[in-house]
N, C-alpha and C positions, 0 to 999 in steps of 0.2 A: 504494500500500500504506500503509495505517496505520503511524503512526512504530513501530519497533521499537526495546527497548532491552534493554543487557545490566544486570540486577540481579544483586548478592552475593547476596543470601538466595536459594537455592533450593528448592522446592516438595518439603516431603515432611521437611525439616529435615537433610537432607543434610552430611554434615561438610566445609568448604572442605577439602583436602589442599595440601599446602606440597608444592612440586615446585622441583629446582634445576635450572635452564637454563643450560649451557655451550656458549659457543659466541664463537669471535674475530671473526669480519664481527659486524659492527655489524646492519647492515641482516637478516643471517637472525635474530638474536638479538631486533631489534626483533620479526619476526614470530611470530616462536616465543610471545615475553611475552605480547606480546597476543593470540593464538591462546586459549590455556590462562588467559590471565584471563576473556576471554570464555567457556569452557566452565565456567568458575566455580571457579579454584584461584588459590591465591594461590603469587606467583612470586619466587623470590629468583635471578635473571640476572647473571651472573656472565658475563669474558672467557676464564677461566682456571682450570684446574683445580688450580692452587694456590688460590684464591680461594672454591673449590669445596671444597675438602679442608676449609678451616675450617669455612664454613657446618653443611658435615656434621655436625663432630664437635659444633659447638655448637646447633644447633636441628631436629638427627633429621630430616631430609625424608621424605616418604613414598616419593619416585623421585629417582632423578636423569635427567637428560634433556644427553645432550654429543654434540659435534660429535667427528670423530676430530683433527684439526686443527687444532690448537691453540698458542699462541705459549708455549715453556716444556715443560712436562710434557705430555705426548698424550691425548688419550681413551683410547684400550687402556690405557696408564699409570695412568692414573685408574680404569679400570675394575678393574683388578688390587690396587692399592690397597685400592680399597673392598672387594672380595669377599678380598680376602686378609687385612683384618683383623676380631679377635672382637668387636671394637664397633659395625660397620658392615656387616660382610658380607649382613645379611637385606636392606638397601636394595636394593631393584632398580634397574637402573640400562640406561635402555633409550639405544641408539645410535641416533642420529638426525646421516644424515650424507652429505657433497658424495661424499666417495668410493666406489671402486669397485673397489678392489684387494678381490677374494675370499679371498685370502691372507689379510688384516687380517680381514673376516668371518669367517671360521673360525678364528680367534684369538679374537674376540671372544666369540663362541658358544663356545667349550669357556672361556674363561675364565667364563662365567654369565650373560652380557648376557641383559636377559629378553627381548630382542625387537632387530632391526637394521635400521631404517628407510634407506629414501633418501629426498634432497632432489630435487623438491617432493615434498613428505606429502598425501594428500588429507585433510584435516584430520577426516575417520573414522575412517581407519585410526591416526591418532595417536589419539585418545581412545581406542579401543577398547582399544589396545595398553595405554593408563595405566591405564584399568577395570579391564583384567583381573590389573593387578599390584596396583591399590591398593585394590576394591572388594570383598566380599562378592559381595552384589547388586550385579551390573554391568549397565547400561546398553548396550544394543548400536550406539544412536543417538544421536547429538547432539540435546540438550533446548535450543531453542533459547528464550531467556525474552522475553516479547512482549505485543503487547496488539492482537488483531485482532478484528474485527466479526466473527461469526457467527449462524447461526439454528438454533436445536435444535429438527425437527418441523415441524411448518407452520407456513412462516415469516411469515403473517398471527397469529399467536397467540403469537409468542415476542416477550418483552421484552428493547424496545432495551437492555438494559441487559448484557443479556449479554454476555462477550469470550474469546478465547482467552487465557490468560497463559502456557502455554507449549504449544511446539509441537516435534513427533519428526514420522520419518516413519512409525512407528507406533500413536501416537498423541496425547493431548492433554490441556490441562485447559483447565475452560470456566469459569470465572467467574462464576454465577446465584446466583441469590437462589431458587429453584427447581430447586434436584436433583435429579433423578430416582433412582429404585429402584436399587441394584443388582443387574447380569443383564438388566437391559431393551434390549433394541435399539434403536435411533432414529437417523433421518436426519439429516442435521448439512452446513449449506451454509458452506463458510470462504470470506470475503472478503478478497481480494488487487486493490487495484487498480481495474482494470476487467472482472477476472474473475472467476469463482466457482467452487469445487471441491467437487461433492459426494462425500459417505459415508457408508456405513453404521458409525455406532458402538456398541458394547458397555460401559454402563457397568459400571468395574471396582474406584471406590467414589466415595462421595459424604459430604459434608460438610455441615449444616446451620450455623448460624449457632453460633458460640463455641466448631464442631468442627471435628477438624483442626486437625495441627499449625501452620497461621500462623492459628487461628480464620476463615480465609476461607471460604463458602459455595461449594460449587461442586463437580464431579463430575471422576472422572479416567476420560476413555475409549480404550478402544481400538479401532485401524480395523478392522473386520472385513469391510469391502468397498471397492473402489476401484480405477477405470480403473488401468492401468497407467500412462499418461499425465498423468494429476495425482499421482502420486505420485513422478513424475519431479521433475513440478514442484514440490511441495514439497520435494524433497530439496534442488533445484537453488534455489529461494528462501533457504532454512536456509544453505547453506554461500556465498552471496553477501552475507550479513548478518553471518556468522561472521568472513568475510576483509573484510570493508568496509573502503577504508580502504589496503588492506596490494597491493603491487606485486606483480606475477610476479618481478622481482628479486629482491625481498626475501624471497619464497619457500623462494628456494635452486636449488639442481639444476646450477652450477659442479663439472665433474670437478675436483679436486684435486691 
């Protein structure tokens, strides 16, 4: 596979969101950080929800993200905190956590938690979860940012020049100096490796040269056709690039 890398600037001028990460292991706090920098947010990671508490009051996060289990003050403690004061209470504050006691869930859910994860997260279902507290327009997929070989069309007539720079599992942007229409269909072969994935795509718009917001030329499509089976495979590409790097310890998923 073509080198893959995670870039800050995202496609479309997207606002980075400030998210605060609580959590006492070490090692799930590493993952958590790096998880959600590579989805493209910037992370203020903290042990402690005293530590937590200041952050808040002094730089607004868009979420907060805590473990229940904590050295000091608890997560539920912290959750109650946040949602029971008038300067704080709109921050969402999703639980993401080792334990299992549904007693504490059901604490947590009637005190406002937006959402109460277990560890290991499939790192979907945590974005999805942040989307839908901190976005508008939400993303249903991880935009994975990237640079791969493809061929839009008959791939004797497409210039080498073209690339994916980012990639969902529903769809893409392609990087050309050649746009096509919006509304057009076209076939589109992605290169991975030693293998290749076709699709039918839908462009759903396009950018000529000094348009668009990074002034990049290039078109954004969506899949409108595709085996069941390469889209596995993309999925499963995306979230091996996403945790690169990151243990199944580090994960999480220790009862408490």
């Amino acid at each position: 596979m073509d080198d893959i890398v995670f870039r800050e600037v995202s496609l479309g001028g997207r606002q980075r969101r400030l998210l605060v990460v609580v959590d006492g292991q070490a090692a799930h706090l590493f993952f958590t950080n790096m998880l959600l920098q590579r989805l493209g947010y910037h992370i203020h990671a903290v042990k402690t929800a005293e530590d937590a508490l200041e952050i808040v009051h002094t730089a607004n996060p868009a979420l907060i993200l805590t473990e229940i289990s904590l050295a000091g003050m608890g997560g539920v403690e912290l959750l109650k905190k946040i949602k029971r004061h008038p300067q704080t209470f709109k921050i969402p504050v999703i639980i993401l956590t080792s334990t299992r006691d549904q007693n504490i869930k059901s604490e947590c859910l009637q005190e406002g938690c937006a959402a109460y994860l277990q560890k290991p997260v499939d790192p979907d279902v945590l974005y999805a979860a942040i989307q839908e507290e901190t976005e508008t327009e939400r993303r249903k997929f991880i935009r994975l940012q990237t640079k791969l070989n493809v061929t839009v069309g008959d791939e004797e007539a497409t210039a080498i020049d073209d690339y994916i720079t980012a990639l969902s599992e529903q769809g893409m942007f392609i990087s050309t100096l050649k746009p096509k229409p919006i509304g057009i269909q076209i076939p589109i072969t992605i290169f991975f490796e030693n293998m290749r994935i076709k699709v039918e795509g839908m462009v759903i718009y396009s950018f000529s040269r000094e348009e668009g917001p990074l002034k990049t030329p290039g078109m954004g499509i969506k899949i409108v056709h595709i085996d069941p089976d390469d889209q596995k495979m993309i999925k499963s590409i995306i979230t091996k690039e996403i945790t690169k790097g990151i243990t199944t310890g580090q994960m999480g998923g220790t009862v408490i």
